[in-house]
C-alpha positions as CSV (number, residue, x, y, z in Angstrom):
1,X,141.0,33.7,121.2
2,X,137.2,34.6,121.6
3,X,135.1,31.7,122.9
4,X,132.2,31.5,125.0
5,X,131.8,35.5,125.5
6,X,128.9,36.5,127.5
7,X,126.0,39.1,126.1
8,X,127.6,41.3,129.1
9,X,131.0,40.7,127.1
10,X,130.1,41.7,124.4
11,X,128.5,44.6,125.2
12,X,131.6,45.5,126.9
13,X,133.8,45.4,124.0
14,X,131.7,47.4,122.1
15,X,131.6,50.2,124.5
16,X,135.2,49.9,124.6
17,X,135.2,51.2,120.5
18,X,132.1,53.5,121.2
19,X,129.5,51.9,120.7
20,X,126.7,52.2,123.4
21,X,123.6,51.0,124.4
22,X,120.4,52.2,123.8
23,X,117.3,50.3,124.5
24,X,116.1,46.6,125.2
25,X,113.8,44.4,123.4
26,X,114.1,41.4,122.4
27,X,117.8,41.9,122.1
28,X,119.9,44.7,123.1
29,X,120.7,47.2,120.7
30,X,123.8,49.2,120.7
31,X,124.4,52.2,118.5
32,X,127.4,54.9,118.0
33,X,129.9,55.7,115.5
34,X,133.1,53.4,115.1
35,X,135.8,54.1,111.9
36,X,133.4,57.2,110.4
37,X,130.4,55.6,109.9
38,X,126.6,55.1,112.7
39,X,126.5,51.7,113.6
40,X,123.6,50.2,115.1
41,X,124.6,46.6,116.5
42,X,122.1,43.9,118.0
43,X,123.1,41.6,120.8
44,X,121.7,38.5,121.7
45,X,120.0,39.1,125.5
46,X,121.3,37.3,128.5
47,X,123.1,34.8,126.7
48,X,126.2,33.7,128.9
49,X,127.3,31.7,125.7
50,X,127.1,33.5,122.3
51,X,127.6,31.3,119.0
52,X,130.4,31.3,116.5
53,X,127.9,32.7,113.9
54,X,126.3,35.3,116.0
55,X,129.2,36.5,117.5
56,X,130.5,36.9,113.4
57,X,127.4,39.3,112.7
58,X,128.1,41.3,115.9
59,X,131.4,42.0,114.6
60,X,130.4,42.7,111.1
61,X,127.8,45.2,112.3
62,X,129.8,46.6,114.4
63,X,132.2,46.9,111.6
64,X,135.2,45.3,113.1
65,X,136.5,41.8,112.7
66,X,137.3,38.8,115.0
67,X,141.3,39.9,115.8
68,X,140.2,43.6,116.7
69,X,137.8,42.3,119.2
70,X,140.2,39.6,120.5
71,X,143.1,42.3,121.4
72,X,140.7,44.4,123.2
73,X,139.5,41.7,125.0
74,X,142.8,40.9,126.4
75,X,143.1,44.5,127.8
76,X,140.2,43.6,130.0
77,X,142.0,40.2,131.1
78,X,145.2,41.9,131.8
């Protein structure tokens, strides 16, 4: 199960599918292609605790759902 993941753990799983980063602002944005299609995904900055909601939105533009990021965060725990 996915609580309390870091902006660093994110950005981690999301390199794991492909997608990479790119530049900093405000937030971190990540870009690459995942299942076919350019995603461009923004990540809250040095957050050691993302929320429930923003986490969601980081999936969804990512284009991957809660389970899919829960089994390849277990990889990185194993």
């Amino acid at each position: 199960m996915l609580k309390n993941l870091s902006s660093k753990d994110v950005a981690w799983i999301l390199d794991q599918i492909g997608i990479t980063f790119r530049r900093h602002s405000k937030e971190d944005v990540f870009a690459g292609y995942y299942d076919g299609e350019n995603r461009v995904v923004i990540v809250p900055r040095n957050k050691r605790s993302i929320p429930k909601g923003t986490l969601s939105s980081v999936w969804r533009q990512a284009g991957i759902n809660r389970e899919i990021a829960g089994k390849i965060w277990e990889k990185r725990n194993k």
